[in-house]
C-alpha positions in Angstrom: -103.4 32.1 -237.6 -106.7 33.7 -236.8 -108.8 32.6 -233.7 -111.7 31.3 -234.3 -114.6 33.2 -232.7 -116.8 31.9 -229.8 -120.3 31.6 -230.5 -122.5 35.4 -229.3 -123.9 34.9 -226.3 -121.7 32.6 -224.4 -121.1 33.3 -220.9 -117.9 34.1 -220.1 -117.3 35.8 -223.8 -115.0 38.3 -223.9 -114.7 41.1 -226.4 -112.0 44.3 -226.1 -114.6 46.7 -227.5 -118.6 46.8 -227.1 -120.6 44.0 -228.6 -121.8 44.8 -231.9 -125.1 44.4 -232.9 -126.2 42.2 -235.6 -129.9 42.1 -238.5 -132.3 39.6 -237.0 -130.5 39.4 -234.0 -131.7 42.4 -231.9 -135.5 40.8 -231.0 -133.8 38.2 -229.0 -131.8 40.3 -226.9 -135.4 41.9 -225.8 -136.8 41.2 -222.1 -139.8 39.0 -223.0 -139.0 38.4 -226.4 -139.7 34.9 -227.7 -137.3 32.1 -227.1 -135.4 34.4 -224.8 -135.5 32.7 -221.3 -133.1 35.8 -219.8 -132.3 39.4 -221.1 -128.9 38.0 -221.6 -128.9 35.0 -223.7 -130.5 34.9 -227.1 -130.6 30.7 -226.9 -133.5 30.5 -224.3 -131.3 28.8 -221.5 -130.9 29.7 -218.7 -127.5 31.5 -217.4 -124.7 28.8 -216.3 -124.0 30.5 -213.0 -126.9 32.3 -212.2 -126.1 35.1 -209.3 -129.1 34.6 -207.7 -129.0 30.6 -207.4 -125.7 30.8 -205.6 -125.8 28.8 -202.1 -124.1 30.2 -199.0 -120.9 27.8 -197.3 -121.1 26.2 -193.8 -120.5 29.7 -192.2 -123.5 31.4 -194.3 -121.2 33.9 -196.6 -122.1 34.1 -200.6 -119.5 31.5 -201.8 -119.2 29.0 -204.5 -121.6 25.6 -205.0 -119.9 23.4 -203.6 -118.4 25.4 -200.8 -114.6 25.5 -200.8 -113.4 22.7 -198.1 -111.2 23.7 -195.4 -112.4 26.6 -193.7 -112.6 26.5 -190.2 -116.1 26.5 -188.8 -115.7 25.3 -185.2 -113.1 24.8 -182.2 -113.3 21.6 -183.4 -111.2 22.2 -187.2 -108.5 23.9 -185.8 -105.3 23.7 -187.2 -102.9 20.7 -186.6 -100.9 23.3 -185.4 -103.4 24.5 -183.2 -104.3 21.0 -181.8 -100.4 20.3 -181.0 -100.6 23.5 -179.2 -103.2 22.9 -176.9 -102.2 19.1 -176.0 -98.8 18.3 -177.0 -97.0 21.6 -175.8 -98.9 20.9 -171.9 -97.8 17.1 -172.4 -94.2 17.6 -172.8 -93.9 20.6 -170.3 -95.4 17.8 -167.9 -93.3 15.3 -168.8 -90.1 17.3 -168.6 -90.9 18.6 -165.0 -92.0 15.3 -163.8 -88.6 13.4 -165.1 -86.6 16.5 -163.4 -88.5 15.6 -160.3 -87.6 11.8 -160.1 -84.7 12.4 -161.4 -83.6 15.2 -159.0 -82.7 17.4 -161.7 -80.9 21.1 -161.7 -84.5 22.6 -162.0 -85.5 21.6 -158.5 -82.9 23.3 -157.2 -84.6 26.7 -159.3 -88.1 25.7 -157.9 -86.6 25.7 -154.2 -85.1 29.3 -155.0 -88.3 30.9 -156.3 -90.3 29.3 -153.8 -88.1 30.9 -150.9 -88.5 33.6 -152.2 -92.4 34.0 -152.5 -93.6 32.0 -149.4 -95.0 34.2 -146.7 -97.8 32.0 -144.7 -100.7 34.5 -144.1 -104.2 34.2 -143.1 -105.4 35.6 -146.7 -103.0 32.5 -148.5 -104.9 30.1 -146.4 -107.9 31.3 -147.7 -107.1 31.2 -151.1 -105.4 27.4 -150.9 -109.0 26.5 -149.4 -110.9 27.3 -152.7 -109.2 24.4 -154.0 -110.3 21.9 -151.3 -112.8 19.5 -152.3 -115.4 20.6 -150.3 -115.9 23.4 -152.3 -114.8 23.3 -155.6 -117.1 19.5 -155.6 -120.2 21.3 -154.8 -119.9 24.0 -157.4 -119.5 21.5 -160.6 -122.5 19.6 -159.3 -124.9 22.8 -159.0 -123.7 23.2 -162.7 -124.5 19.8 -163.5 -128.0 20.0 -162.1 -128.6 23.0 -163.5 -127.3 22.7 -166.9 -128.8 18.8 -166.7 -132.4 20.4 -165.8 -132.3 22.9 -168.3 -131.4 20.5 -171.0 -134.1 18.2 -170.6 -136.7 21.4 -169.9 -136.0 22.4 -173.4 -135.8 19.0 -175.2 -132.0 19.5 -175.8 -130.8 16.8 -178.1 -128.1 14.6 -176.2 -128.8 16.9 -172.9 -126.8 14.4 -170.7 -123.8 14.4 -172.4 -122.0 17.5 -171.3 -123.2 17.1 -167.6 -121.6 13.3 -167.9 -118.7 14.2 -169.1 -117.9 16.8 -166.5 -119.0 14.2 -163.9 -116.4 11.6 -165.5 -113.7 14.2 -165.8 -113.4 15.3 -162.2 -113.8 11.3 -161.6 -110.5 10.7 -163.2 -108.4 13.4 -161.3 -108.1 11.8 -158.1 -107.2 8.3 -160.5 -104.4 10.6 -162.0 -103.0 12.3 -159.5 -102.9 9.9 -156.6 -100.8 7.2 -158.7 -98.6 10.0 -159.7 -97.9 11.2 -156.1 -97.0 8.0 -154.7 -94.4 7.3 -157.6 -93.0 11.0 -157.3 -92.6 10.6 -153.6 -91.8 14.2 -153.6 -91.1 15.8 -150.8 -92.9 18.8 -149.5 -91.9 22.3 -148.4 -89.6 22.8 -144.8 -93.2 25.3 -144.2 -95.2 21.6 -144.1 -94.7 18.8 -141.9 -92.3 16.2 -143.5 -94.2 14.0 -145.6 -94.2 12.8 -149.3 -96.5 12.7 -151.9 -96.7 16.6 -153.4 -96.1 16.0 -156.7 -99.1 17.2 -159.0 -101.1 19.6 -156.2 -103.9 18.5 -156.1 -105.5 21.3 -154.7 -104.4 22.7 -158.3 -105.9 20.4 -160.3 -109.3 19.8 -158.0 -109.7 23.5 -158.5 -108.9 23.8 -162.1 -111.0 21.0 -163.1 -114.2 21.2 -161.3 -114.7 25.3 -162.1 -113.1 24.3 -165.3 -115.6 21.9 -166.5 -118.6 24.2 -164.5 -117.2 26.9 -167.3 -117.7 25.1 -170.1 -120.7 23.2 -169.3 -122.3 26.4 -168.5 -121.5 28.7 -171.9 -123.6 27.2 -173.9 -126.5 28.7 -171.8 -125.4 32.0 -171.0 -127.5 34.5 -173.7 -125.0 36.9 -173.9 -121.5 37.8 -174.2 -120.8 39.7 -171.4 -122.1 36.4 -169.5 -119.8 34.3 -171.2 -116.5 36.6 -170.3 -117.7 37.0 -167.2 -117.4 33.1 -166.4 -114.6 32.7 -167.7 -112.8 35.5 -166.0 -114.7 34.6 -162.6 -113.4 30.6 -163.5 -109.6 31.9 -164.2 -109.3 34.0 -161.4 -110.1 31.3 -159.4 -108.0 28.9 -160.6 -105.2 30.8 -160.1 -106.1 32.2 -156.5 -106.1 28.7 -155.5 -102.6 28.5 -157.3 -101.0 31.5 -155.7 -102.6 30.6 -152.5 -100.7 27.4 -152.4 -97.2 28.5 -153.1 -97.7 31.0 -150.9 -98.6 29.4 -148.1 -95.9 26.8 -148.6 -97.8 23.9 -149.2 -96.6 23.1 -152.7 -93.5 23.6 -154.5 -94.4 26.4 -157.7 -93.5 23.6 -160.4 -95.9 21.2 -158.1 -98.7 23.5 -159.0 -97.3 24.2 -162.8 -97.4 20.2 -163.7 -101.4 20.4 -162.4 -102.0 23.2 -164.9 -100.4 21.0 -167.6 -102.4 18.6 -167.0 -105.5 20.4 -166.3 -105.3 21.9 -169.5 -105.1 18.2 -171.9 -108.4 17.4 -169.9 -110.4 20.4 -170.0 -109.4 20.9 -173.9 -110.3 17.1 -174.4 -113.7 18.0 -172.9 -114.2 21.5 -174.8 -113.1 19.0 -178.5 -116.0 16.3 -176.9 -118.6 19.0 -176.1 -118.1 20.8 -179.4 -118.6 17.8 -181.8 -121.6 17.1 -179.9 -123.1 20.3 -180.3 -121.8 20.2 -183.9 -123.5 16.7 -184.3 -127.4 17.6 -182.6 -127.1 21.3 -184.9 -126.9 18.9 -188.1 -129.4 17.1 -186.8 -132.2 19.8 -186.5 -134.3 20.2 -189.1 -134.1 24.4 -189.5 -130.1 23.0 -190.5 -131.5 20.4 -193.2 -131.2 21.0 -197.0 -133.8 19.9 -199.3 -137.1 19.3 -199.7 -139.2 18.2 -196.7 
């Protein structure tokens, strides 16, 4: 049986050797010929999926109308994978550390090895531990705050307050996590400290972590370039874990004392980076150089 032919013309048509011309036909095939609305079709419409008309996807590539859903734009659609990652691998590190602790587990008895083996009190350890006292890291996120909170409003920032809030609430709820978890612990501290209980998170850690943490991601959004950006968040990491090194090597905190506050350190400030991204995602849509349409 013999296919019937598609009609000349159609977009789409495909013949194995070059079209053939046919009488009366070649006129409307002409560039400004009559009833030819494009060099290309001899009906007068218009082509079906014109190359020109084609509008770019979320991330402003050439792609098709509508764009193809599920690709990434932001932090904020990673993976499921990705999400488990960043909270649920931190969670049950923290949870298995902290039940080995009440429980009096074999990996204490690992934690007291490595941390005979690294403590060395020194004047330089001191210093480092300090960085994590609140009467410096404290000061530091609120000259962020101000700053980021001034320059905000200045420029008519959409939601301005929000990122500066939530840093503020953040380091708020460290003290109302840690202090609840240190008197249920009760764990002992190191023979180099004065015998007490109640070292279980450091809280040093997780002071430090949080407030230059938060000061880090409040800040990016303002630093112009790239080099900036790295910078503070190299600058942000190296303090965090000077402060941690500092700590265990003075003796004031067990190594998996200061481990549990990274764990948690990292489910807050990647709670905060998801909040601050969907609001910047959110007051973007909003403008109107991101609206579609007519105006």
């Amino acid at each position: 049986m013999r296919d019937t032919p598609r009609p000349q013309g159609t977009v789409g048509d495909f013949r194995p050797g070059p079209p053939q011309l046919r009488p009366g036909r070649a006129l409307a095939h002409t560039t400004g010929a009559s009833g030819s609305g494009s060099p290309h079709r001899s009906d007068g419409r218009s082509p079906q999926t014109p190359r020109g008309a084609r509008r770019s996807d979320p991330d402003g590539r050439l792609g098709t109308t509508p764009p193809v859903p599920g690709r990434p734009t932001s932090f904020l659609h990673f993976p499921l994978a990705g999400l488990l990652a960043l909270l649920g691998l931190p969670v049950l590190l923290f949870a298995l550390i902290t039940w080995q602790v009440v429980a009096h587990g074999p990996l204490l008895r690992l934690d007291s090895r490595l941390s005979s083996a690294l403590v060395h009190p020194d004047r330089f350890s001191e210093l480092l531990s300090d960085i994590g006292n609140v009467q410096v890291a404290i000061p530091v996120l609120v000259l962020v705050i101000a700053y980021t909170a001034r320059r905000g409003r200045a420029t008519g920032t959409d939601r301005w307050w929000l990122p500066p809030t939530a840093a503020a609430v953040l380091m708020a709820l460290v003290p109302a996590i840690i202090v609840p978890l240190k008197d249920w612990t009760a764990r002992p501290g190191t023979p180099v400290v004065p015998p007490a209980v109640g070292y279980f998170p450091s809280g040093h850690t997780a002071t430090a972590a949080i407030a230059y943490g938060s000061a880090t991601l409040v800040l990016l959004p303002w630093l112009t370039s790239a080099a900036a950006r790295r910078t503070a968040v190299a600058v942000c990491a190296a303090l965090v874990l000077g402060v941690s090194y500092g700590l265990v090597r003075r003796g004031y905190h067990w190594p998996l004392d200061v481990v549990a506050s990274w764990c948690l350190a990292t489910v807050l400030l990647t709670s905060l980076r998801l909040l601050l991204s969907r609001s910047t995602r959110r007051s973007s849509s909003g403008t109107p150089s991101s609206r579609t349409g007519p105006s």
